[in-house]
Structures are given as C-alpha cells and as structure tokens.
C-alpha positions in Angstrom: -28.2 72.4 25.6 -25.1 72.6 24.2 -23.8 69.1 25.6 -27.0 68.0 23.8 -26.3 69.2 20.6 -22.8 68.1 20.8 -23.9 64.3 21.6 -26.2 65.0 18.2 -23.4 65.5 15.9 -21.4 63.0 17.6 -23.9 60.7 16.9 -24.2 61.2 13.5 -20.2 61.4 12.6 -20.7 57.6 14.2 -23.5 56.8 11.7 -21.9 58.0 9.2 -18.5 57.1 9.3 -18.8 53.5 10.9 -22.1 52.4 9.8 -21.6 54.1 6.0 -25.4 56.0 6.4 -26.3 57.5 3.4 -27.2 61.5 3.5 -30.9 60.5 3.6 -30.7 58.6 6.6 -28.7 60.9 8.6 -31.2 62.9 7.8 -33.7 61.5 9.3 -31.9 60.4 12.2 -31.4 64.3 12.9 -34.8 65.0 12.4 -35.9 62.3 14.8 -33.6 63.0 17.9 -34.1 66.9 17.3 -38.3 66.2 17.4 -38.1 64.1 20.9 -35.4 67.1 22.4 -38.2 69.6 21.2 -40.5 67.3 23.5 -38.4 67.4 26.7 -37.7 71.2 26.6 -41.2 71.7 26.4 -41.6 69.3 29.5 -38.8 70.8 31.1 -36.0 67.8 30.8 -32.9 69.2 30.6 -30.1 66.3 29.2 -30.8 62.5 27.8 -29.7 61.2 30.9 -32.8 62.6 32.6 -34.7 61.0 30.9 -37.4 58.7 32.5 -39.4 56.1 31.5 -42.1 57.6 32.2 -41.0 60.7 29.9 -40.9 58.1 27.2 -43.8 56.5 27.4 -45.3 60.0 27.6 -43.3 61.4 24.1 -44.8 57.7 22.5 -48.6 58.7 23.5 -47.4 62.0 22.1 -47.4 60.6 18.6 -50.0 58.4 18.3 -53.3 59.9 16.3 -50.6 62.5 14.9 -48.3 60.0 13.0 -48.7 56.3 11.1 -47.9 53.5 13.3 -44.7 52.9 10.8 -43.6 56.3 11.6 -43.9 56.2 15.5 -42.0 52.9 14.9 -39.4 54.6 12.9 -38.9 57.2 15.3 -38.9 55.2 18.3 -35.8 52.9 16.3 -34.6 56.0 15.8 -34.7 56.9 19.3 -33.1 53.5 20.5 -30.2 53.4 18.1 -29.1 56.9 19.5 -29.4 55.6 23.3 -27.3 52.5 22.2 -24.9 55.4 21.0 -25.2 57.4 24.4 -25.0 54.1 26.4 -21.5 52.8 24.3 -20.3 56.6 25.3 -20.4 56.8 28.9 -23.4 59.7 28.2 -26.1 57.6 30.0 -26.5 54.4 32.0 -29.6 53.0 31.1 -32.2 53.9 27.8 -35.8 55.0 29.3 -36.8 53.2 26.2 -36.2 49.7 26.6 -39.4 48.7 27.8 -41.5 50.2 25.4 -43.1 48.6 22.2 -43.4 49.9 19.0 -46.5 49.9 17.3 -47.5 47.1 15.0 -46.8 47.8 11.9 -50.1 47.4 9.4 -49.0 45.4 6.3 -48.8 47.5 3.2 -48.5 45.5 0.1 -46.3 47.1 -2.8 -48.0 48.2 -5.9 -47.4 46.8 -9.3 -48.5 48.4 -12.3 -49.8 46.2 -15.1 -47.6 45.5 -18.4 -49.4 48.0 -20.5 -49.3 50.9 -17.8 -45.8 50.3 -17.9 -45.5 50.3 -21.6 -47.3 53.7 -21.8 -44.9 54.9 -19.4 -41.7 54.0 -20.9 -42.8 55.0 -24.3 -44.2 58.3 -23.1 -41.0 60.8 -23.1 -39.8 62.2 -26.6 -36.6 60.7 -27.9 -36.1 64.1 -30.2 -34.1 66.4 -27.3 -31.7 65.6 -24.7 -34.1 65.4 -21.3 -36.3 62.9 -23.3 -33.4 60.8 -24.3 -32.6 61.3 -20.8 -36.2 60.4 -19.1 -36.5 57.2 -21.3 -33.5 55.8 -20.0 -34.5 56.9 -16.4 -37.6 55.2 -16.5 -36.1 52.3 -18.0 -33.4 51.7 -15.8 -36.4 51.9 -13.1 -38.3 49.4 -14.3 -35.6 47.3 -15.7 -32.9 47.1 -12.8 -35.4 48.0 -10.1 -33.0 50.6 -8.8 -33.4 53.2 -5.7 -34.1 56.6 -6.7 -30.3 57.0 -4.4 -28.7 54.4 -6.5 -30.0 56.4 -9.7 -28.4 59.3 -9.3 -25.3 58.2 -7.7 -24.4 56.3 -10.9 -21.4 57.7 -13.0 -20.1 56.7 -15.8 -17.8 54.1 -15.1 -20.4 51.9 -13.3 -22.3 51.2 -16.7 -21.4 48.7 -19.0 -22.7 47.1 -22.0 -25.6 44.9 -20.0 -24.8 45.5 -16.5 -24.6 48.2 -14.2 -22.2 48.1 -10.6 -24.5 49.6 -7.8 -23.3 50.9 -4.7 -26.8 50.4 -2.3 -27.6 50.4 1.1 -25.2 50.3 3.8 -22.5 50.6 1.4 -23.7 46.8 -0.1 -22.4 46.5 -4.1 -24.1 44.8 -6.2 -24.4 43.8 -10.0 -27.8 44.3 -12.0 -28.5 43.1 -15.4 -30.7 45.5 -17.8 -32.4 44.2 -20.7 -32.3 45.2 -24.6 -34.5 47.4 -24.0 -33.4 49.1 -21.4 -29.7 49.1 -23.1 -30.6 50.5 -26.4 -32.9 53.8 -24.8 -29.6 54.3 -22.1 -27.1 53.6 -25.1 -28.9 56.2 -27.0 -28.6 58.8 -24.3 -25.3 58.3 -23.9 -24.3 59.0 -27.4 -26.9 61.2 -28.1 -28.4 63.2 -25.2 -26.0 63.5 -22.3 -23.2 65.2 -24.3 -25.9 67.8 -25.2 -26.6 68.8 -21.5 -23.0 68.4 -20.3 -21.0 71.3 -19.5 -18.1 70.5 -17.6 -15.5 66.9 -17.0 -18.3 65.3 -14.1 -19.0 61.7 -14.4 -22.4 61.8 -12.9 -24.3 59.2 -15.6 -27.8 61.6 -15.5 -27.7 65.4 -15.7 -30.3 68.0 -15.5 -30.3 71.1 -18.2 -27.5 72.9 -16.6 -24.9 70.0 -16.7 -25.2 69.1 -13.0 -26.3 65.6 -11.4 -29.9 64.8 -11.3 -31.4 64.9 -7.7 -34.0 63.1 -6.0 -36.7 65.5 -6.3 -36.2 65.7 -10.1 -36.6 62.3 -10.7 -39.8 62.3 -8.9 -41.3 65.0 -10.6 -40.1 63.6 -13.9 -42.0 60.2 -13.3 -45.6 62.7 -12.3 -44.6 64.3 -15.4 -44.7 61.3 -17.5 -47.1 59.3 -15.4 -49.2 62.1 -16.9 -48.4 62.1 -20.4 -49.1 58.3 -20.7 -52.7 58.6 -18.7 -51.5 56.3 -16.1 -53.9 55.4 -13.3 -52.1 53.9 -10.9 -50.5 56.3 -8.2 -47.2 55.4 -9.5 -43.5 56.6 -7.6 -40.1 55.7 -8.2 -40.7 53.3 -5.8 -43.3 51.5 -7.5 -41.5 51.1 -10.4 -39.2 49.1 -8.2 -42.0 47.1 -6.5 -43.5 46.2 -10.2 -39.8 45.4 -11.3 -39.7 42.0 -8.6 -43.4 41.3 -9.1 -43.0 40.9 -12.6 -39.9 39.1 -12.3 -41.7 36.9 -9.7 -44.9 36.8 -12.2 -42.5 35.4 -14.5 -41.1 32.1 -12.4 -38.3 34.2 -11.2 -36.6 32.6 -7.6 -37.1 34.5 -4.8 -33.2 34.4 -3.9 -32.6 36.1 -7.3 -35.1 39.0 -7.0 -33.5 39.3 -3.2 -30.2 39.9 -4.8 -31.1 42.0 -7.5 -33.1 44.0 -5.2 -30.4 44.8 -3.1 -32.0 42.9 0.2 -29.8 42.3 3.0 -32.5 40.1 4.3 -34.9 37.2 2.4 -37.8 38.6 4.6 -37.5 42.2 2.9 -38.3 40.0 -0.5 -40.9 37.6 0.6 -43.1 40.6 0.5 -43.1 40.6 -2.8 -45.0 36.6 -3.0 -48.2 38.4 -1.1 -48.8 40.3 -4.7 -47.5 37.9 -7.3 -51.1 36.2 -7.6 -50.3 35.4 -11.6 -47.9 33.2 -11.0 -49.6 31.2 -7.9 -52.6 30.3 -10.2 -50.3 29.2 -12.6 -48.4 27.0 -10.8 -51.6 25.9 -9.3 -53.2 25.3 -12.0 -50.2 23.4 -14.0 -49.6 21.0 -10.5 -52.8 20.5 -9.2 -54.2 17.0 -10.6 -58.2 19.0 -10.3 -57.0 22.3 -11.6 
C-alpha cells in the first residue's frame, strides 16, 4: 500500500499548496480517504484504480445508519475531489464514483440567541485579570464581527485597527470587518491591559493563553461552555452560533443580504440566504409596515 499512501500525501501537498486548504480541512480530507482505504483492505481491494462501482456503492451503503446524511455527503465530496486528483495524475482512468448520489441533505436552520442571552454572555467574564480581559474581547469579537473560530486565532496584531479588523478566511479570501464600540473598547482594554500580562515572548498572535502562546481552537470552545455557564444561558450555544446570531441580527435589523454575505466571508449568496429562513422579526415588520391590511 505504499503507492497508496504516497498518492495520499500527494494529494494533500495539491490541496494545500494550490487550493490554499487550511490545516482543518486537510485534515479531514486525510481522515476521509484513509476511512474508505480502511474499507477496501477489509474487502480485499488492493490500489484506487481497482476500484469498482460496485465497491462504491457498497462503501456508500456502508455509511448509512452509521453517519448523518451531511456527513456521508461530505465524505463522498471528499472521495470525488481525490479521484479528480488521481484522474488529473494519470493514477486512474475513470472514478467508480461518478454515478453515485449523495444523500439529501436535511435543512438545518442556524441558531440565534436572543439579545439578552447575548448580553449575559458578553458581560459574563471578569474584567479584573488578564484571561477575563481576554474572554470579553473574544466573545465580543464573536458576536460583533461574526468571525470563524480559525480566523480568531489566526489574528495578530497588525490585522487590528481602531474599528476594523483584516481577516484572512476561507480559501485564502481577505476580507475587512467592522466591530462596534463595544466591541472596540472590551478588545482595546485587553490590549493595553490584559495581553501584556500573559505575554512572554516577541509573537504577534492577537489572543494568548496563560503561558504566552496562541489560543487554539479547543480553548475557545471551552471558554464559550465556560461562560455560557456563568451567564445561565439556555440556548446550546458554540462559537458557531455566535456567528449565526451575528447575520440574523444584522438581518433582524434591515441589514442587505449582500452586506451580511460579505461580512460573513461567503464566496457564494446561497451560503447567506440561509440566514432569511430565521430572520422572522424583520419579515413581520416589513409586513406589517407594507401591507395596506397589516
């Protein structure tokens, strides 16, 4: 299987390099490709050119009942991109898996938290030591700029300014959010206050963790349960769903579509329009200000 695992890293140098994957992704890319090679040493299939239809098909019925229909989907993309990859190589001649379909994908609508969950939120971390100087400036920057988690702790200094912050986002997409007062004054205090308190060293990562280093994923996560907590809020609440309430408020508020699309970070409108299946508020509003027997 050595071939195998060399057409594996190949793959991945590709993603990386030309298609500017972040670590996440190649990631899961790995994972993906290594789960369906498990599957065809274990049905005696030896090289991705030996590969059948019939293999495929059999690998799909594999997942289903164990996974989500968006994960089998996600694998099976997963599973084409890398035969696009083998066919553009000369490794195979034909994918065994262009005449399957993925699984429809249920709609899942974003949650939103109301105003005053978010209020208790923000105002839930101590502003009397460093990590809650810190924390209060995470979450704002959550709510207020609708980041990724990625884009959060990828930020360095020189990205920040006095009401704007320079994002580098998906696929290697830059892109200009504006913060409010709010969440200006909680990261302006951390800056002068908190972060040269856990700093040990000359890095220019913008959040550190108690021993100086950048924040990682997993600590922001567990910082937002830890505060989600504090502030008794009772909405399963992520990261991620401060993102989601970030353009449903906006679009509560009359905000265009187009704008939350770019602030958001969106390549495409459709990943936005989403967002107009939760914003209820603002539909009655409208309706009720337009309709002549409102």
């Amino acid at each position: 299987m050595v071939a195998v695992d060399r057409d594996l890293a190949a793959f991945l140098d590709v993603l990386e390099a030309e298609v500017g994957a972040s670590p996440h992704t190649l990631t899961a890319y790995r994972r993906d490709v290594e789960a369906f090679r498990r599957f065809l040493a274990a049905q005696g299939v030896r090289g991705w050119d030996a590969v059948t239809p019939a293999v495929a098909r059999r690998y799909l019925a594999s997942l289903h009942g164990r996974y989500a229909r968006g994960s089998v989907a996600r694998r099976l993309a997963a599973l084409r991109t890398f035969y696009r990859f083998l066919r553009r190589e000369g490794r195979v001649a034909h994918s065994p898996l262009r005449l399957l379909s993925a699984p429809r994908r249920g709609r899942r609508l974003p949650a939103a938290l109301p105003h005053d969950a978010v209020a208790a939120l923000l105002g839930a971390p101590p502003l009397d030591r460093p990590a809650g100087l810190r924390d209060r400036a995470i979450l704002e920057l959550l709510y207020a700029a609708g980041l990724r988690v990625s884009e959060l702790i990828a930020l360095r200094l020189a990205q920040v300014s006095d009401d704007e912050i320079h994002v580098r986002g998906k696929g290697g997409r830059d892109r200009t959010v504006l913060i409010g007062a709010q969440a200006q004054a909680a990261l302006r205090r951390y800056l002068h206050e908190g972060r040269p308190r856990l700093a040990r060293g000359e890095g220019d990562a913008l959040f550190l963790n108690a021993r100086g280093r950048p924040l990682s994923a997993r600590a922001v996560q567990l910082l937002v349960d830890r505060w989600v907590r504090a502030a008794a809020v009772q909405v399963r609440t992520t990261p991620h769903v401060l993102r989601h309430t970030f353009a449903t408020h906006l679009l509560d508020g009359g905000a265009d579509l187009r704008a939350v699309q770019e602030l958001l970070g969106h390549a495409s409108l459709a990943t936005t329009q989403i967002y107009t299946h939760v914003s209820r508020e603002r539909l009655k509003r409208v309706y009720a200000q337009a309709h002549p027997r409102a």
